[in-house]
C-alpha positions in Angstrom: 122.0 69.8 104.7 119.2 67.0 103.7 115.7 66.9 104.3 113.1 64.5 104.4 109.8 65.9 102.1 107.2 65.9 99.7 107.3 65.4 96.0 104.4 66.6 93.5 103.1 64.3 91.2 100.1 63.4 89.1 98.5 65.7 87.0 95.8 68.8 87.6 93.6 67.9 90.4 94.9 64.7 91.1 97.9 65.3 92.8 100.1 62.7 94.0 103.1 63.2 96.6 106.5 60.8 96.8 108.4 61.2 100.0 112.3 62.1 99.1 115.3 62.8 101.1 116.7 65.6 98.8 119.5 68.3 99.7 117.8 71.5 100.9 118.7 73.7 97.7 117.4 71.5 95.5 113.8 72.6 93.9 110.7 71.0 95.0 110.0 68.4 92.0 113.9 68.8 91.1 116.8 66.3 92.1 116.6 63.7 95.0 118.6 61.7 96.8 116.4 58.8 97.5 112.4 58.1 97.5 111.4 56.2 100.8 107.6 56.5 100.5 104.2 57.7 98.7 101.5 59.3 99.6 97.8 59.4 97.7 95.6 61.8 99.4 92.7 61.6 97.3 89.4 59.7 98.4 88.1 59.0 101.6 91.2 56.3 102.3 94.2 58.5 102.2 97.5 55.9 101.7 100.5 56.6 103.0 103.4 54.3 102.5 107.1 55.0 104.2 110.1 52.7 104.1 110.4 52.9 107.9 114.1 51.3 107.7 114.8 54.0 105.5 113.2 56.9 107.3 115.2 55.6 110.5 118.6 55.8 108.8 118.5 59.2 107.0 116.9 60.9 110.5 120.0 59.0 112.6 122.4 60.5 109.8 121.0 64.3 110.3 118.2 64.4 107.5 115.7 66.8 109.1 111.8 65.7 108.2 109.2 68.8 107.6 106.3 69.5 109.5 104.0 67.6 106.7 106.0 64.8 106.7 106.1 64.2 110.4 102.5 64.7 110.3 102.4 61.9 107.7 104.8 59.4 109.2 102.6 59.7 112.9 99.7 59.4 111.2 100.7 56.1 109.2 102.1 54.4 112.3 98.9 55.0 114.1 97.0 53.3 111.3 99.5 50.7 111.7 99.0 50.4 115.2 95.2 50.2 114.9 95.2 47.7 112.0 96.8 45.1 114.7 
């Protein structure tokens, strides 16, 4: 089974998160399968980046998303909605 998720990155107290589609054994920060976006949550202006092509292949192939990254993916395409 795959699933759509955060990865950890940066350093103490300035964490930084890649969005992977990794297999659902697979630690946390271990192996991935692909990284489709990023996400900087530090400051005021949050970025959140996802390939949306990308996202929309691996959730047609069965690649389930978690709650956090849902949260992040409606988020960005409201932002992107707004922006226009």
């Amino acid at each position: 089974m795959v699933r759509i998720r955060l990865k950890r990155f940066g350093s103490k107290n300035e964490p930084h998160w890649r969005i992977v589609v990794a297999d659902i054994m697979s630690p946390r920060d271990g192996r991935f399968i692909e990284e489709i976006g990023y996400y900087k949550a530090l400051g005021k202006n949050d970025v959140v980046e996802v390939k949306k092509d990308r996202l929309d292949y691996w959730v047609k192939n069965g690649a389930q998303m978690t709650e956090t990254v849902k949260s992040l993916v409606k988020r960005s395409e409201r932002r992107a909605r707004q922006a226009k």
